[in-house]
VOPAGU-2260 file (C-alpha; in pm, 1 decimal, decimal comma):
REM VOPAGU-2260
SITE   aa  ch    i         X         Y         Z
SITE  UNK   A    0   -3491,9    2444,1    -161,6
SITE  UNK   A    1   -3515,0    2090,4    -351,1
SITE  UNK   A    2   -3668,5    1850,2    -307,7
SITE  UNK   A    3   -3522,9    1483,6    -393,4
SITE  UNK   A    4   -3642,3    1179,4    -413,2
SITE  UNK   A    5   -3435,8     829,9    -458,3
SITE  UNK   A    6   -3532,2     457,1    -472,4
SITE  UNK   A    7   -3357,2     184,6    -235,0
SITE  UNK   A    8   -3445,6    -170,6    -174,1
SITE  UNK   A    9   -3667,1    -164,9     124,5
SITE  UNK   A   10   -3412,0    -349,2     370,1
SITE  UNK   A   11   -3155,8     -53,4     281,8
SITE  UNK   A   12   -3446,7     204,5     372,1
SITE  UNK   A   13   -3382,7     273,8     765,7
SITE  UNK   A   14   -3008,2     309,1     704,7
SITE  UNK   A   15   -3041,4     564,0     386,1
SITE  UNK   A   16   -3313,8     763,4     551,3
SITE  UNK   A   17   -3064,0     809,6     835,4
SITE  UNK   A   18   -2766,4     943,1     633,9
SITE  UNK   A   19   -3019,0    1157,0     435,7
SITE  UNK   A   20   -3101,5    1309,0     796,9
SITE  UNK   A   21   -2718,6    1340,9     945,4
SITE  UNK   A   22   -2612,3    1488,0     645,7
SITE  UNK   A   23   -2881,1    1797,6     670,4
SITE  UNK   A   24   -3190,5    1668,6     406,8
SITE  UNK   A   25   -3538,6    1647,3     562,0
SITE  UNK   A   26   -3510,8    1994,0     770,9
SITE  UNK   A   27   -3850,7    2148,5     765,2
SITE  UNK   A   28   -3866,9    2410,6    1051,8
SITE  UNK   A   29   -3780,3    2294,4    1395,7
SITE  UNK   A   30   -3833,0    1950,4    1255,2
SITE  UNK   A   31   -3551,4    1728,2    1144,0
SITE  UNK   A   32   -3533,2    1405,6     999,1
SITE  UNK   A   33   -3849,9    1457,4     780,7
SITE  UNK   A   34   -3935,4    1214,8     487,8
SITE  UNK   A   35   -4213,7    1086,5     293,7
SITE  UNK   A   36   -4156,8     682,6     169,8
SITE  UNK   A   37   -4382,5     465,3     -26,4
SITE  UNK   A   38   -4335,8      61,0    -125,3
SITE  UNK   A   39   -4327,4     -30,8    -496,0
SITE  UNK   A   40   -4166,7    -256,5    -753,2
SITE  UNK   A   41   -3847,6    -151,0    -942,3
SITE  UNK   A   42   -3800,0    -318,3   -1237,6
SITE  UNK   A   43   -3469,7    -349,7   -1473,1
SITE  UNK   A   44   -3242,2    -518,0   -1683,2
SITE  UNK   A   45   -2869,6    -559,4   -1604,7
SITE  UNK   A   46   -2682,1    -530,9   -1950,4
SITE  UNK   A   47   -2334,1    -683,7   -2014,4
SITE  UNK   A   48   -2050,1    -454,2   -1801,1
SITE  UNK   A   49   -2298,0    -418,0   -1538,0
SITE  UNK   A   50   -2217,2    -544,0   -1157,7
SITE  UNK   A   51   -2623,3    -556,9   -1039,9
SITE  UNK   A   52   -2625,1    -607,5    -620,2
SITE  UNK   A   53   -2959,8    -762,6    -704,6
SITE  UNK   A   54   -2976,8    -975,0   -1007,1
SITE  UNK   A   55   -2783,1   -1129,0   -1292,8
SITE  UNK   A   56   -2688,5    -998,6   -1635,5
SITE  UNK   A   57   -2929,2    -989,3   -1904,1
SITE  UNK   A   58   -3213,9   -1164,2   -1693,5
SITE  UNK   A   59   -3497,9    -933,7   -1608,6
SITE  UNK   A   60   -3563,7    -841,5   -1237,9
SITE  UNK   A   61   -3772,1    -704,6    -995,0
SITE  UNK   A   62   -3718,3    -535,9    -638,2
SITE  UNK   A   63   -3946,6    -414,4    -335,0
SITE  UNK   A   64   -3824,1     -79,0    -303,3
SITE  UNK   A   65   -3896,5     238,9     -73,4
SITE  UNK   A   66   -3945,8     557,5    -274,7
SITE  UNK   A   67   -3816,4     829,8     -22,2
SITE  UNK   A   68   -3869,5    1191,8     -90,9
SITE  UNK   A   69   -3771,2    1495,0     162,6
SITE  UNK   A   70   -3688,6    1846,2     119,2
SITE  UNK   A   71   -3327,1    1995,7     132,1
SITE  UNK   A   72   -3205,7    2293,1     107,7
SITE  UNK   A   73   -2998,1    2408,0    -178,6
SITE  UNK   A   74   -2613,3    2454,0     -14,7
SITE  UNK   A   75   -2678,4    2111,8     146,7
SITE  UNK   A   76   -2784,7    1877,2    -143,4
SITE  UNK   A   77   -2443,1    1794,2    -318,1
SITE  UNK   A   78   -2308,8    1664,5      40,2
SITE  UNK   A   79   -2671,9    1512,7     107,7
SITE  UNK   A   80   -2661,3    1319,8    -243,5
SITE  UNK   A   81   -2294,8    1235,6    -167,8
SITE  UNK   A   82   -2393,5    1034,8     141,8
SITE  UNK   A   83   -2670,8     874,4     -42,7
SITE  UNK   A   84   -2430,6     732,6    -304,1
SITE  UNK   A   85   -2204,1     608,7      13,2
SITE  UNK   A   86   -2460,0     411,0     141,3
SITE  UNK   A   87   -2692,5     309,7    -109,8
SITE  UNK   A   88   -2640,7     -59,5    -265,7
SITE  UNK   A   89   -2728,5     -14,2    -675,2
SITE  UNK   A   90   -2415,7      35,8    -871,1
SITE  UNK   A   91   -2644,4     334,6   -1028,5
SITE  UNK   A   92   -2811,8     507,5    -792,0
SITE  UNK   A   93   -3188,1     612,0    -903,2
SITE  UNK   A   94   -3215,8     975,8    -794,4
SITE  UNK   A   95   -3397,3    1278,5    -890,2
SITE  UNK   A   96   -3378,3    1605,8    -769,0
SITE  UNK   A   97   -3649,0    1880,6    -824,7
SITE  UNK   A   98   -3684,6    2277,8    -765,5
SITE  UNK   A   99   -3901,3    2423,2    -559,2
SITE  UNK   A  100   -4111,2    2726,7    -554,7
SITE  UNK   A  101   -4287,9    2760,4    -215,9
């Protein structure tokens, strides 16, 4: 099992957490679907050859996003990450993806 965790812009949050679930990630048991989310500020810097959905080149910028974390498990995650790079709006997707031992 993994677990992974990826940041989206809040109003992109309902739609990602959705594919996440279709595509197998958040299976814990006989529940489906199952995520943990939590608002913050993202914070970066588009540099020249960048194409920012939020933001404009070389001008510092901030973003509500929705950190969203679920399990999957391992012969699911490449198709699970594939639909999250489908869907979600940031030329680089922030995504991290973490063993686990339980």
């Amino acid at each position: 099992m993994k677990k992974i965790v990826v940041y989206v812009p809040v109003p992109h949050a309902d739609k990602l957490r959705e594919a996440i679930g279709k595509a197998g990630g958040g299976k814990i048991g006989n529940y489906t679907f199952c995520s943990f989310s939590v608002r913050g500020v993202g914070r970066f810097k588009p540099e020249n050859g960048a194409n920012p959905h939020i933001g404009k080149v070389n001008r510092f910028e901030q973003v509500e996003e929705e950190r969203i974390e679920f399990v999957c498990e391992d012969m699911l995650v490449k198709g699970v990450v594939s639909e999250i790079q489908k869907i979600h709006p940031y030329e680089e997707v922030p995504i991290d993806i973490y063993p686990l031992e339980n």
